[in-house]
N, C-alpha and C positions, 0 to 999 in steps of 0.2 A: 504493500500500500504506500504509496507515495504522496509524502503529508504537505507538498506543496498543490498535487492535485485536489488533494480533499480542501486546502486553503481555498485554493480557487473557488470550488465547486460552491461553496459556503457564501462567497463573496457574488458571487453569479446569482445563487438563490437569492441571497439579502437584497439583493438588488433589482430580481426582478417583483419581489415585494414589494419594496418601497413604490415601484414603477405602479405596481397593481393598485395601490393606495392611491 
């Protein structure tokens, strides 16, 4: 598991959150 992707993946989801708000 490579914890720069799960970084990412994390940062992508929060973000298309915010967008969804």
């Amino acid at each position: 598991m490579a914890s720069g992707d799960s970084t990412s993946r994390l940062i992508i989801i929060k973000a298309q959150f915010i967008s969804a708000n």
